[in-house]
Predicted model as a PDB file, atoms N, CA, C, CB and O in Angstrom, pLDDT in the B-factor column:
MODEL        1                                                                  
ATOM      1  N   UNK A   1       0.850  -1.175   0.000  1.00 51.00           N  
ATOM      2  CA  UNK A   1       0.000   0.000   0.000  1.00 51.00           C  
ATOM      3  C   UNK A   1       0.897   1.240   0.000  1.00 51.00           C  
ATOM      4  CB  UNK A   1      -0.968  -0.003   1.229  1.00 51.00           C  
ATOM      5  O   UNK A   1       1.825   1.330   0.804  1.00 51.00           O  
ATOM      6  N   UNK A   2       0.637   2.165  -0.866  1.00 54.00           N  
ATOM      7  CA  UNK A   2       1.268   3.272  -1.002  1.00 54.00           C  
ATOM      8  C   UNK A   2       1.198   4.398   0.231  1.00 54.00           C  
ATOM      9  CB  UNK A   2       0.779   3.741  -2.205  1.00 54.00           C  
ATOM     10  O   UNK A   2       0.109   4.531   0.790  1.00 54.00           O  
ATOM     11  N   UNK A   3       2.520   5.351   0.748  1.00 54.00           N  
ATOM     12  CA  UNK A   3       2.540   5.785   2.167  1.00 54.00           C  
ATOM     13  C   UNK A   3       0.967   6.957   1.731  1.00 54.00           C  
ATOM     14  CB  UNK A   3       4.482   6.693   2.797  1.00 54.00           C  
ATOM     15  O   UNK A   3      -0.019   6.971   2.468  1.00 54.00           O  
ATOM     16  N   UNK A   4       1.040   7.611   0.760  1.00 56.00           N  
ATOM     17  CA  UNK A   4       0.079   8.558   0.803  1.00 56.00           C  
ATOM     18  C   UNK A   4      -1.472   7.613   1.093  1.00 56.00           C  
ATOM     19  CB  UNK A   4       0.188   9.484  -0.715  1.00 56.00           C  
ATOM     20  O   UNK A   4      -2.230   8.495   1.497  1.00 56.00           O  
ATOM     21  N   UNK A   5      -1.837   7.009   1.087  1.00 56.00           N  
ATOM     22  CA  UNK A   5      -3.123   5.938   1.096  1.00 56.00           C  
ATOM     23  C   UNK A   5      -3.307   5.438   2.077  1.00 56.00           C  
ATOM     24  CB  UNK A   5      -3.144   4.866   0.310  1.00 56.00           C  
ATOM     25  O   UNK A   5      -4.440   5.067   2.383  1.00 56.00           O  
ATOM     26  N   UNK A   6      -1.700   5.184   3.300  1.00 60.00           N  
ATOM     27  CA  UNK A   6      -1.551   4.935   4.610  1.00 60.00           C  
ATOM     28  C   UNK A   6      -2.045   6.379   5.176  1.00 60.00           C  
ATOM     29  CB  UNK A   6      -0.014   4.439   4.994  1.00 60.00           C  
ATOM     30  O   UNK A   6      -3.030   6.505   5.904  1.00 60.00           O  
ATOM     31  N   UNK A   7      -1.482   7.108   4.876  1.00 66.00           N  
ATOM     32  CA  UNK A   7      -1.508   8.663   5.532  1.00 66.00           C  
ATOM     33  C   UNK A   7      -3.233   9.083   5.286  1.00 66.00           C  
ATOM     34  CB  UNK A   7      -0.205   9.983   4.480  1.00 66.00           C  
ATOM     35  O   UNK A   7      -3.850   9.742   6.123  1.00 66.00           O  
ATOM     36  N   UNK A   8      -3.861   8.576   3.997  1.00 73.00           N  
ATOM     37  CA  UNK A   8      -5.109   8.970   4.052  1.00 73.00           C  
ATOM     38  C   UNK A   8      -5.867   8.579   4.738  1.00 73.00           C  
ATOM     39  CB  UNK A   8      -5.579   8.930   3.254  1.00 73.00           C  
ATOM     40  O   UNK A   8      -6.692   9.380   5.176  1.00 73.00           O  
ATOM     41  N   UNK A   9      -5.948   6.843   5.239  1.00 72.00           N  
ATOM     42  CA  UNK A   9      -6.662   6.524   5.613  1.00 72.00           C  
ATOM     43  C   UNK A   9      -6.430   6.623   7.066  1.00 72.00           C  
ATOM     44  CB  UNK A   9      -6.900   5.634   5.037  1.00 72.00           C  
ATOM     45  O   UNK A   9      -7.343   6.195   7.772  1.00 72.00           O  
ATOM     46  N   UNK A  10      -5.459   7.071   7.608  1.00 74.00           N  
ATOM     47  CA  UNK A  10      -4.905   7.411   9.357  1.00 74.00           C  
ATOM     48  C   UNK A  10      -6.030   9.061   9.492  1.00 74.00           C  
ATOM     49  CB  UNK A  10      -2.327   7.902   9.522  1.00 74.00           C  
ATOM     50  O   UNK A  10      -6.769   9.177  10.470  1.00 74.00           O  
ATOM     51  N   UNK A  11      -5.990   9.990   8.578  1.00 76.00           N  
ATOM     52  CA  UNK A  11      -6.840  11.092   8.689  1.00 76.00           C  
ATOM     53  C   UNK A  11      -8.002  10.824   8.368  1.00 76.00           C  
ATOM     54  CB  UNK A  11      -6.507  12.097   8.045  1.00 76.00           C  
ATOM     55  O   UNK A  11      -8.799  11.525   8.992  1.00 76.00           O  
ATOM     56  N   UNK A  12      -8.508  10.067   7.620  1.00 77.00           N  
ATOM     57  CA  UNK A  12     -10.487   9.709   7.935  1.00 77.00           C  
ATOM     58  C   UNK A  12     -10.245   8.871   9.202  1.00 77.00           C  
ATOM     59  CB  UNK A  12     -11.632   8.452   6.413  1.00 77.00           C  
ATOM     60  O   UNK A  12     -10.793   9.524  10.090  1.00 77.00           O  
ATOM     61  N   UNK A  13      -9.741   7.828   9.718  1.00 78.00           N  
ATOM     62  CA  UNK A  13      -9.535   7.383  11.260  1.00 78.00           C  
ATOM     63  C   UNK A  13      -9.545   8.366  12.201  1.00 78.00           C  
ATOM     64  CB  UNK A  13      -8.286   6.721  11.513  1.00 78.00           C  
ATOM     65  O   UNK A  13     -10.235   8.140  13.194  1.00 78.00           O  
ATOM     66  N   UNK A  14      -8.713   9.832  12.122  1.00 78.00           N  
ATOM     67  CA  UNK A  14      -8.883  10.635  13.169  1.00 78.00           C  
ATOM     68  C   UNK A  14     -10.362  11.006  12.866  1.00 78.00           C  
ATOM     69  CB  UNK A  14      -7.812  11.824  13.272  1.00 78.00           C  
ATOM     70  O   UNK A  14     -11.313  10.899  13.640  1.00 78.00           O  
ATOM     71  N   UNK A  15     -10.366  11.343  11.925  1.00 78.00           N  
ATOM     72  CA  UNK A  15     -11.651  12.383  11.773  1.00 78.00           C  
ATOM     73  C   UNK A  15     -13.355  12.076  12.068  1.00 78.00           C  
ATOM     74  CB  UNK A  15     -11.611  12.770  10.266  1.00 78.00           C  
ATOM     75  O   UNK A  15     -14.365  12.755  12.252  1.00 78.00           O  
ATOM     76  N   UNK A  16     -13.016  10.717  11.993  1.00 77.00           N  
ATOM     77  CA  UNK A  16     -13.725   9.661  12.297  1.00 77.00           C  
ATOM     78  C   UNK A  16     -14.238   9.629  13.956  1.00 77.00           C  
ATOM     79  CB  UNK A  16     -12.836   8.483  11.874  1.00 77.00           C  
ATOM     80  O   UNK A  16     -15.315   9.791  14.529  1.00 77.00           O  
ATOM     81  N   UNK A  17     -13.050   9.373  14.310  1.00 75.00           N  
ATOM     82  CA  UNK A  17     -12.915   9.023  15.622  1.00 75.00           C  
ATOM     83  C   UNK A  17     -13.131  10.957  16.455  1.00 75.00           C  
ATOM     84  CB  UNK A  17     -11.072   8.009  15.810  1.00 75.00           C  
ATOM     85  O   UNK A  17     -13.612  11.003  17.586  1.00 75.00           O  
ATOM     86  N   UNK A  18     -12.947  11.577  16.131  1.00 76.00           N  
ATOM     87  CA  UNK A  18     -13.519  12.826  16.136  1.00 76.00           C  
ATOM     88  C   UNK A  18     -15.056  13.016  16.519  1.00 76.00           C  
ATOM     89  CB  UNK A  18     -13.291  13.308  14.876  1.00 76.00           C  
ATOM     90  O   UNK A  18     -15.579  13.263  17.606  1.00 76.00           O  
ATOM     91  N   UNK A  19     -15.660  12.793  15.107  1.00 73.00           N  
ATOM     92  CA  UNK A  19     -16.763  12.828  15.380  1.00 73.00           C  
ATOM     93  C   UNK A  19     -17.626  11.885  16.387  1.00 73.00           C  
ATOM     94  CB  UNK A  19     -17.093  12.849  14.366  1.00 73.00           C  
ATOM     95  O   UNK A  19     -18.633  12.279  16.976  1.00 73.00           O  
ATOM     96  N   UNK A  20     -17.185  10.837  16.471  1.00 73.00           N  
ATOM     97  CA  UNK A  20     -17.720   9.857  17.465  1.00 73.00           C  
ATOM     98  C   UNK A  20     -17.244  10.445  18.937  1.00 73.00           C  
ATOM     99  CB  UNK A  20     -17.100   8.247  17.145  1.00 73.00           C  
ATOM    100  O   UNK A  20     -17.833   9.845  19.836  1.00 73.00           O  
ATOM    101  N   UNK A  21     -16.633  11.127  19.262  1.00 71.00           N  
ATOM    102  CA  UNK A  21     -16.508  11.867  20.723  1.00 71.00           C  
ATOM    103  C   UNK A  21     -17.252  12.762  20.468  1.00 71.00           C  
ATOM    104  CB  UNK A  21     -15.164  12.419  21.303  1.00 71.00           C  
ATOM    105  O   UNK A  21     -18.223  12.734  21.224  1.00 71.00           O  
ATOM    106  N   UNK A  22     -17.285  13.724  19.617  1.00 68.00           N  
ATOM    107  CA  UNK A  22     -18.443  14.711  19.934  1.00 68.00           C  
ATOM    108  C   UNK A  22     -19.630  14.605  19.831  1.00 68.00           C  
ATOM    109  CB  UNK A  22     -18.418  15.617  19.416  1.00 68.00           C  
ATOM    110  O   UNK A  22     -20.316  15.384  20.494  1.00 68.00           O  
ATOM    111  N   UNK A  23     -20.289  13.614  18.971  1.00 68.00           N  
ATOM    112  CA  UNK A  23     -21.859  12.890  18.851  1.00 68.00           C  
ATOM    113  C   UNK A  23     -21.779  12.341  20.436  1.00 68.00           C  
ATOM    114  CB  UNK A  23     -22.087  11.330  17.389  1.00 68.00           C  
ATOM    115  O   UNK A  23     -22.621  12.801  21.207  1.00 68.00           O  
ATOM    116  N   UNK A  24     -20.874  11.448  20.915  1.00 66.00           N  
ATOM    117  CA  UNK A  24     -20.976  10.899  22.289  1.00 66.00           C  
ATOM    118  C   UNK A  24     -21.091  12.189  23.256  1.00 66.00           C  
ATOM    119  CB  UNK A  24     -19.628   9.925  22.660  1.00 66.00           C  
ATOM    120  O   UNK A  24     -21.940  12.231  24.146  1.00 66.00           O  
ATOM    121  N   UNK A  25     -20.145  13.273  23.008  1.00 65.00           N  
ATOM    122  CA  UNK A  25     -20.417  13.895  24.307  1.00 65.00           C  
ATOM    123  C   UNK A  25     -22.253  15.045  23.753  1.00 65.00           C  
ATOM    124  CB  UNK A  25     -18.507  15.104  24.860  1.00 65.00           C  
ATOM    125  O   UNK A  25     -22.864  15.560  24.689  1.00 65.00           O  
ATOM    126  N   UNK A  26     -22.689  15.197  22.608  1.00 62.00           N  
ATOM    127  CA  UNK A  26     -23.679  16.034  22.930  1.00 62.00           C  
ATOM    128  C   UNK A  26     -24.870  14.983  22.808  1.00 62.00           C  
ATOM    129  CB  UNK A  26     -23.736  17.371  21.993  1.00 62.00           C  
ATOM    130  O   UNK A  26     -25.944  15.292  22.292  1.00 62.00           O  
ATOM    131  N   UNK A  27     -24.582  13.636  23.355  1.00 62.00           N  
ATOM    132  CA  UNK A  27     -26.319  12.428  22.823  1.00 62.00           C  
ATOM    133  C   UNK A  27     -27.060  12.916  24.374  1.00 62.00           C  
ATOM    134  CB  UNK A  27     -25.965   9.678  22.697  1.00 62.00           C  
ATOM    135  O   UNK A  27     -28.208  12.526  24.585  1.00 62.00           O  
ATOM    136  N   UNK A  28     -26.538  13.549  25.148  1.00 64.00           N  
ATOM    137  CA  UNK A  28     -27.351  13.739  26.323  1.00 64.00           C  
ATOM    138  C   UNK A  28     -29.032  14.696  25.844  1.00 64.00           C  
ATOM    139  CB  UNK A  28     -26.195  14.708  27.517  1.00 64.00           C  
ATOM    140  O   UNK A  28     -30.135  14.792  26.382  1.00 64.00           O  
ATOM    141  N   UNK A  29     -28.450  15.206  24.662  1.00 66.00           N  
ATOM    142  CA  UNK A  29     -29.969  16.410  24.387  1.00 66.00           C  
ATOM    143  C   UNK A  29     -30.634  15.710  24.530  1.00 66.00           C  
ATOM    144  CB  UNK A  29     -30.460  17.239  23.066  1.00 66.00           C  
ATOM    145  O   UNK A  29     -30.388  14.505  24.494  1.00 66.00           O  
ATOM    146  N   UNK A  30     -31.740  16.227  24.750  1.00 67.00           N  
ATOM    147  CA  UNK A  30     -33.103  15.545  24.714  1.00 67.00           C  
ATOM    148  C   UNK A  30     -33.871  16.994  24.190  1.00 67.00           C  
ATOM    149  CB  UNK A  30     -33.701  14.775  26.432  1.00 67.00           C  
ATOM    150  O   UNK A  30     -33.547  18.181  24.177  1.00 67.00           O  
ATOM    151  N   UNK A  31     -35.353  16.024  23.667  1.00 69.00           N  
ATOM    152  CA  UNK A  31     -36.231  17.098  22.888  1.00 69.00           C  
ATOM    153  C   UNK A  31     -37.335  17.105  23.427  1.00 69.00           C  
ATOM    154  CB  UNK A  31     -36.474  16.927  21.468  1.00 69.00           C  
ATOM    155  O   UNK A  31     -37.473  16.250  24.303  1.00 69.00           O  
ATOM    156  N   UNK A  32     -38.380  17.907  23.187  1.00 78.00           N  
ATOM    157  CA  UNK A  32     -39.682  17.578  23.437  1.00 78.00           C  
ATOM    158  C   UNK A  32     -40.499  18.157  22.140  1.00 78.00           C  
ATOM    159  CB  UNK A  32     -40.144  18.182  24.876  1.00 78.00           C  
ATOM    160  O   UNK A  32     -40.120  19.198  21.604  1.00 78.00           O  
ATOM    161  N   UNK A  33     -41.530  17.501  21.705  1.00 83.00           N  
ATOM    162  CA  UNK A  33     -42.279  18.120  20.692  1.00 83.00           C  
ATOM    163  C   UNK A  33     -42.517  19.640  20.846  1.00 83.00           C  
ATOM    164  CB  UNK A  33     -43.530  17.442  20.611  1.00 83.00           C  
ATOM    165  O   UNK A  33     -42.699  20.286  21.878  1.00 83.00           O  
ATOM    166  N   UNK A  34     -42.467  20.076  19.466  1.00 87.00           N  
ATOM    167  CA  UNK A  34     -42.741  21.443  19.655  1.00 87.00           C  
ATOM    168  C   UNK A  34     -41.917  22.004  19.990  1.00 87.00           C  
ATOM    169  CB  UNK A  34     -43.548  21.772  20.328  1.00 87.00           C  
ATOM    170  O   UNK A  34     -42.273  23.153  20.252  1.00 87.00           O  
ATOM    171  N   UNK A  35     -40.486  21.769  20.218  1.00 82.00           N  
ATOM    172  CA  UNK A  35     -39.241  22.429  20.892  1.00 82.00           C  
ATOM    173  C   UNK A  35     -37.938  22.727  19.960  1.00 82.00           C  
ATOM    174  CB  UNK A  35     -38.762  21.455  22.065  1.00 82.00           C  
ATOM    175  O   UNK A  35     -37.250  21.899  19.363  1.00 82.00           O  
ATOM    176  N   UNK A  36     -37.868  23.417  19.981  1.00 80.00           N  
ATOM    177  CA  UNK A  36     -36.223  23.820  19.028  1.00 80.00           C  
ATOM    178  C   UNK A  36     -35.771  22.360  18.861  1.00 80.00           C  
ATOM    179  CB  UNK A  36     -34.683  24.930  20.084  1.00 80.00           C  
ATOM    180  O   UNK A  36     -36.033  21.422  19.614  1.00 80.00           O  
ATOM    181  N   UNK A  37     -34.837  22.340  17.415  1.00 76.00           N  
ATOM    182  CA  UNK A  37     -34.104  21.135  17.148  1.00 76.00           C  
ATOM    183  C   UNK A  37     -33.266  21.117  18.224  1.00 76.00           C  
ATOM    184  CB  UNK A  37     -33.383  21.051  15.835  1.00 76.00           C  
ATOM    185  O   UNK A  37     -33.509  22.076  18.957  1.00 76.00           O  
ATOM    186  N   UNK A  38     -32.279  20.349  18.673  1.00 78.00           N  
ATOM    187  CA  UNK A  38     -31.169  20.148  18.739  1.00 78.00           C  
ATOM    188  C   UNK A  38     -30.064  20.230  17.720  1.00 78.00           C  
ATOM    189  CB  UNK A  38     -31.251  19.288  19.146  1.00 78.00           C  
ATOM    190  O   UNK A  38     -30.018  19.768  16.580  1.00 78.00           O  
ATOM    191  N   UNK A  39     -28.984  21.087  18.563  1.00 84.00           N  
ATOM    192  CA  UNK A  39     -27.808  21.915  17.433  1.00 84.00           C  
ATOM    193  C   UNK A  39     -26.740  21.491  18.065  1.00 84.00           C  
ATOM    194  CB  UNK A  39     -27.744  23.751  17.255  1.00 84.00           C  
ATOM    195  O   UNK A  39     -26.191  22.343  18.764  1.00 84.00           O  
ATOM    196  N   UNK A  40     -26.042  19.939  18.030  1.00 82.00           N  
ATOM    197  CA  UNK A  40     -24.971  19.402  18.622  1.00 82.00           C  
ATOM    198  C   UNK A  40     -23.921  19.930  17.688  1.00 82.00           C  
ATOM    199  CB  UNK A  40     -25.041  17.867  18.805  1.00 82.00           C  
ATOM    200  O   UNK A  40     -24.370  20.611  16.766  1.00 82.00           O  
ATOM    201  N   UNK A  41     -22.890  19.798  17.720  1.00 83.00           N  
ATOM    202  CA  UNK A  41     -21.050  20.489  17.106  1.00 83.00           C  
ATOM    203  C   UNK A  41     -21.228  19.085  16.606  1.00 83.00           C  
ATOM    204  CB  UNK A  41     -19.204  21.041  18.463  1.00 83.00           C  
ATOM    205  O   UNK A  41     -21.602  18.058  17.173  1.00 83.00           O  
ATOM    206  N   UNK A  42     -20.757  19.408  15.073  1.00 83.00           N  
ATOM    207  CA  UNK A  42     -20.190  18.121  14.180  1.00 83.00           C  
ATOM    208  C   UNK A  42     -18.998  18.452  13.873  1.00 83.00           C  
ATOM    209  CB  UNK A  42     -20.915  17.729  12.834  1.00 83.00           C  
ATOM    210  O   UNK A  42     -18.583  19.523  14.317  1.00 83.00           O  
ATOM    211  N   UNK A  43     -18.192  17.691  13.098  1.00 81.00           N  
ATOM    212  CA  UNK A  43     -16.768  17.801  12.336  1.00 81.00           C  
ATOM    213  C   UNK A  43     -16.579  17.938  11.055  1.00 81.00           C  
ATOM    214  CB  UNK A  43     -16.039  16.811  12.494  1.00 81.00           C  
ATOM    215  O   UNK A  43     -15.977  16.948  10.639  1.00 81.00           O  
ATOM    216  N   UNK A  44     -16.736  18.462  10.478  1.00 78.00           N  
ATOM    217  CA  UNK A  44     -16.465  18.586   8.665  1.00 78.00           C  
ATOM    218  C   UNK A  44     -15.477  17.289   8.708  1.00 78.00           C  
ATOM    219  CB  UNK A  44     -15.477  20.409   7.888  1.00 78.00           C  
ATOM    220  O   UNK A  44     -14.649  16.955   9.555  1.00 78.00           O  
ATOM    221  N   UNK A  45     -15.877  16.673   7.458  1.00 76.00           N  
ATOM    222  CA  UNK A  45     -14.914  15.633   7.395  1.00 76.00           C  
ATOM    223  C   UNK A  45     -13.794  16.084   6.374  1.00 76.00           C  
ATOM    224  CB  UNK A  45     -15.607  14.267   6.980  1.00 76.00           C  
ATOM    225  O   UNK A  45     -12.831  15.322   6.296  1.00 76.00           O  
ATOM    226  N   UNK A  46     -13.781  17.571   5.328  1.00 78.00           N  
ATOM    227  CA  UNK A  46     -12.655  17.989   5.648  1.00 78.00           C  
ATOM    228  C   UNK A  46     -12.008  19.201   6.089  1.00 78.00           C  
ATOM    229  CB  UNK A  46     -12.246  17.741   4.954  1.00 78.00           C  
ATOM    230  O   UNK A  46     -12.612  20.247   5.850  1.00 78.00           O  
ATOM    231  N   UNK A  47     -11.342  19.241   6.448  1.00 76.00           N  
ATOM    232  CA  UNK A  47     -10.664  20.085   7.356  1.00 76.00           C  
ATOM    233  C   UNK A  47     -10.840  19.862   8.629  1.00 76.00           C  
ATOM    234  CB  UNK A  47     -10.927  21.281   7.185  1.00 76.00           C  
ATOM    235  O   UNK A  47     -10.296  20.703   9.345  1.00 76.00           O  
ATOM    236  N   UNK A  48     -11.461  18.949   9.220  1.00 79.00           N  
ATOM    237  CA  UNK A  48     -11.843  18.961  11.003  1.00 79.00           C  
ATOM    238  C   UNK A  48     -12.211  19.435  11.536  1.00 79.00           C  
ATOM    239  CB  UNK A  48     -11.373  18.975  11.830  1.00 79.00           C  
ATOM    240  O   UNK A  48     -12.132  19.363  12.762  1.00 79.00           O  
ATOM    241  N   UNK A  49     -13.139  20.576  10.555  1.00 85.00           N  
ATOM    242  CA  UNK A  49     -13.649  22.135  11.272  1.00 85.00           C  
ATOM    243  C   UNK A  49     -14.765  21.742  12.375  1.00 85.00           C  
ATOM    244  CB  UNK A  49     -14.502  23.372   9.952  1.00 85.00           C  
ATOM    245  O   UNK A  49     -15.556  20.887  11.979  1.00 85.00           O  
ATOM    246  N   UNK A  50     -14.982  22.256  13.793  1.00 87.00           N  
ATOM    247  CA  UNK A  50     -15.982  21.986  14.366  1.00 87.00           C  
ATOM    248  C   UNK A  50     -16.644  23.292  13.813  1.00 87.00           C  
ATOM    249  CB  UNK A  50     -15.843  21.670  15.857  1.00 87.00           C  
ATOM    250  O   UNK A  50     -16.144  24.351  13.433  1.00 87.00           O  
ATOM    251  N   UNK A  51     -18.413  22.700  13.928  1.00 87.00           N  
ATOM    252  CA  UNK A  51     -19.396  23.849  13.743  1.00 87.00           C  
ATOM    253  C   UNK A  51     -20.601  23.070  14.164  1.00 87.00           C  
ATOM    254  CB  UNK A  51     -19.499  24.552  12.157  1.00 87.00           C  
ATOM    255  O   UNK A  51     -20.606  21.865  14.414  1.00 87.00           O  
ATOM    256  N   UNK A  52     -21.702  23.947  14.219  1.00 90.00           N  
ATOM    257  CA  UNK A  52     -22.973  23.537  14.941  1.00 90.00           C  
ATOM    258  C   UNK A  52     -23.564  23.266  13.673  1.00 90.00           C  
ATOM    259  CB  UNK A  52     -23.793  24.638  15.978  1.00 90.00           C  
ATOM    260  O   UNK A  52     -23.433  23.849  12.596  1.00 90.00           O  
ATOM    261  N   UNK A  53     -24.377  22.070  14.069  1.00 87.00           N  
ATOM    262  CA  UNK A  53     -25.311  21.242  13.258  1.00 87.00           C  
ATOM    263  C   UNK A  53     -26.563  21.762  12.041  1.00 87.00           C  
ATOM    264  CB  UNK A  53     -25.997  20.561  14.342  1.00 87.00           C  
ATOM    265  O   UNK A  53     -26.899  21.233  10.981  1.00 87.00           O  
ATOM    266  N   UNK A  54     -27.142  23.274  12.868  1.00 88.00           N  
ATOM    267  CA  UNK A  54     -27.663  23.967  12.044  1.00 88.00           C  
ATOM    268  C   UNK A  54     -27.421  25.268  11.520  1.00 88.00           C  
ATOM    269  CB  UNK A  54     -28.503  23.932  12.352  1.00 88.00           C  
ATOM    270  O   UNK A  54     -28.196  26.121  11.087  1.00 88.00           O  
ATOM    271  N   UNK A  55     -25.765  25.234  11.693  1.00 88.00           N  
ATOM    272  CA  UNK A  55     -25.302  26.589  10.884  1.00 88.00           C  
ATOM    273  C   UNK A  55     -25.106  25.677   9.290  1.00 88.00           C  
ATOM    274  CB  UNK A  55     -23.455  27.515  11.687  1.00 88.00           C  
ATOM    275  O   UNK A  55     -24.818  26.528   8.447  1.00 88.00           O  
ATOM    276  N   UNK A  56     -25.150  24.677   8.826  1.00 85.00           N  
ATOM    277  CA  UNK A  56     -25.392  24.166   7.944  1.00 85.00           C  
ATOM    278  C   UNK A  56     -26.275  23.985   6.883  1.00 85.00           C  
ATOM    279  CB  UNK A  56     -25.275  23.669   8.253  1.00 85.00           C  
ATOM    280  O   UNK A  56     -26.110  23.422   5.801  1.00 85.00           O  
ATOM    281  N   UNK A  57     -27.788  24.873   7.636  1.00 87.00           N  
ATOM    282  CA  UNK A  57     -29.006  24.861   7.386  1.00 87.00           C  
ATOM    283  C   UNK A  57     -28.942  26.507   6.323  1.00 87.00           C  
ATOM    284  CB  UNK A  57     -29.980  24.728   8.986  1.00 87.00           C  
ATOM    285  O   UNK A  57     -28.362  27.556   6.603  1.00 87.00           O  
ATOM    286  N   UNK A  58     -29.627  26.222   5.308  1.00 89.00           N  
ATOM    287  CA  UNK A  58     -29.626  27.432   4.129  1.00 89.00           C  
ATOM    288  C   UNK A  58     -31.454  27.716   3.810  1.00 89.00           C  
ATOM    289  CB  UNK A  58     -28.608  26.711   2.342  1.00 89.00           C  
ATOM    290  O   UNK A  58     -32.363  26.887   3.858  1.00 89.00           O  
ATOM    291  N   UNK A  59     -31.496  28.724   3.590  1.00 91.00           N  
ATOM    292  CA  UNK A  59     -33.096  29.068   4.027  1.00 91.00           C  
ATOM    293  C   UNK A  59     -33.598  28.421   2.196  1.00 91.00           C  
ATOM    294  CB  UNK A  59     -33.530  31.449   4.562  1.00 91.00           C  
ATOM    295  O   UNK A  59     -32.961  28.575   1.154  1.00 91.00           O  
ATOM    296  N   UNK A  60     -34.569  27.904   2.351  1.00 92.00           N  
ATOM    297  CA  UNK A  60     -35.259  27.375   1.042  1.00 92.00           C  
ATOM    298  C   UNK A  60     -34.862  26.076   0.493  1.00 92.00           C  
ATOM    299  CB  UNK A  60     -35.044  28.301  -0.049  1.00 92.00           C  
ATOM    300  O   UNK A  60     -35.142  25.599  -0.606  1.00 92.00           O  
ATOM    301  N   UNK A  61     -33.817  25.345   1.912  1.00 90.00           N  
ATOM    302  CA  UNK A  61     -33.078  23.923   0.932  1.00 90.00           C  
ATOM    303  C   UNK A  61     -33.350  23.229   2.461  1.00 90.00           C  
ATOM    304  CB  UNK A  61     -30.848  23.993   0.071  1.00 90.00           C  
ATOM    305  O   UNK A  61     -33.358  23.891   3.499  1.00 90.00           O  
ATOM    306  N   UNK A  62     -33.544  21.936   2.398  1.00 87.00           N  
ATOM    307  CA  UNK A  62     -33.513  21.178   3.309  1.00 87.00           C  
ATOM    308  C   UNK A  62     -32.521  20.905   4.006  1.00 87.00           C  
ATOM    309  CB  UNK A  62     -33.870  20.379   3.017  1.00 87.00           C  
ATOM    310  O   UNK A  62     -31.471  21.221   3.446  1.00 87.00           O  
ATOM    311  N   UNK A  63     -32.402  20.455   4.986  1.00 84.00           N  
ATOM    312  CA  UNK A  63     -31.100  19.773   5.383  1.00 84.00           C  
ATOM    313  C   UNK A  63     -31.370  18.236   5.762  1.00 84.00           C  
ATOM    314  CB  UNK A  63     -30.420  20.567   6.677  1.00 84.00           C  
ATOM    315  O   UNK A  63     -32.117  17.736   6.602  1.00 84.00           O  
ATOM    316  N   UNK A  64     -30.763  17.850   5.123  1.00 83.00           N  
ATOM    317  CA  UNK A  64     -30.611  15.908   4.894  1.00 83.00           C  
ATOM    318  C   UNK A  64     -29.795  15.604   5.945  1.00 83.00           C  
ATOM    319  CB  UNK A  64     -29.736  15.171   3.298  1.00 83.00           C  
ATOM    320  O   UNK A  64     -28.896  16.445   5.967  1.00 83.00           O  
ATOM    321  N   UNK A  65     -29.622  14.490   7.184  1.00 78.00           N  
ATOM    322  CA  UNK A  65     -28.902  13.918   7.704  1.00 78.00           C  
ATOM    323  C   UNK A  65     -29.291  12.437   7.032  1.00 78.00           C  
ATOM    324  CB  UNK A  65     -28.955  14.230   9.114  1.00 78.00           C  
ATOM    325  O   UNK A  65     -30.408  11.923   7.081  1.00 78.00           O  
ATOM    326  N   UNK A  66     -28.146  11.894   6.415  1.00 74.00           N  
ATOM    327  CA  UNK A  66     -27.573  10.440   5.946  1.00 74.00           C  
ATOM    328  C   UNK A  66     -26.937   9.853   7.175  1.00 74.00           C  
ATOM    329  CB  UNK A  66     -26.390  10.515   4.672  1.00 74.00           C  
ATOM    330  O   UNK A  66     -25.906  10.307   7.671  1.00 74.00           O  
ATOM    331  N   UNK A  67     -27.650   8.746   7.677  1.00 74.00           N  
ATOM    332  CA  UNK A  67     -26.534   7.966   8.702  1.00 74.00           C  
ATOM    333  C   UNK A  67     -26.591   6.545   8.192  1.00 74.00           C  
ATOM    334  CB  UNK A  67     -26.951   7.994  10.510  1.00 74.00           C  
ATOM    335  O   UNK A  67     -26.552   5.669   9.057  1.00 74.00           O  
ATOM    336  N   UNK A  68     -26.684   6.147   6.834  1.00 72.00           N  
ATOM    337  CA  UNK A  68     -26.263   5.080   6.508  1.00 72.00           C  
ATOM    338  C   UNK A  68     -24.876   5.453   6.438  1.00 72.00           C  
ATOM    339  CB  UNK A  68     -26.888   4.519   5.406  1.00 72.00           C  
ATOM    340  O   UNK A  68     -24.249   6.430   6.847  1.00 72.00           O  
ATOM    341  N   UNK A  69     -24.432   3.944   5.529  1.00 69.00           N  
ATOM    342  CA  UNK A  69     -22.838   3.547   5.372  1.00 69.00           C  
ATOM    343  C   UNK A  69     -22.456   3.985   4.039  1.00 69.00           C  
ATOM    344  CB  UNK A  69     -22.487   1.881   5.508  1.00 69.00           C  
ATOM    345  O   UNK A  69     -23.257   3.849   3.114  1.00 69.00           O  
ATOM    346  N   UNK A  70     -21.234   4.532   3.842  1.00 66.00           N  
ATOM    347  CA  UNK A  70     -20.516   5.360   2.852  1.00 66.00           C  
ATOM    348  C   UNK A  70     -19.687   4.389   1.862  1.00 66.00           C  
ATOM    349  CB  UNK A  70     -19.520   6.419   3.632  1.00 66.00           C  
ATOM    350  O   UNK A  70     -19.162   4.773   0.817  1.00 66.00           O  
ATOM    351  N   UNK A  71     -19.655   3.119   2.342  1.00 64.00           N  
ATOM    352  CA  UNK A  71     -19.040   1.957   2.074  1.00 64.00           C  
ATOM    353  C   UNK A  71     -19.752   0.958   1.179  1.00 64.00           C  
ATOM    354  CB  UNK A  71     -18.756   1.406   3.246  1.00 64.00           C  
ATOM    355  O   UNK A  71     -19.220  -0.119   0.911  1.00 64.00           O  
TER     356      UNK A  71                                                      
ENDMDL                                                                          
END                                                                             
């Protein structure tokens, strides 16, 4: 395996592993009908940027969460 392909796949592993601490530390929200979403910090998968969940949100377009597999 080529080092750049080692090196890629070590940075989706961090970035990865990133997001799974910060989904773990904000699963405490809880909702109630009728109540503001919940706006937990995600990770751009690139750059590692943290940002909140609905600064993502653009007025007139939906916002899609995909939690199937990419694989």
């Amino acid at each position: 395996m080529a080092e750049g392909a080692i090196t890629s796949k070590a940075n989706h592993w961090h970035r990865l592993c990133s997001f799974v601490r910060w989904s773990l530390a904000e699963h405490r929200i809880t909702t109630k009908v009728g109540s503001p979403a919940p706006n937990p910090l995600v990770v751009e998968l690139e750059g590692s940027r943290k940002r909140r969940l609905l600064d993502l949100a653009k007025s007139g377009r939906p916002l899609v969460l995909n939690f199937g597999s990419c694989s």
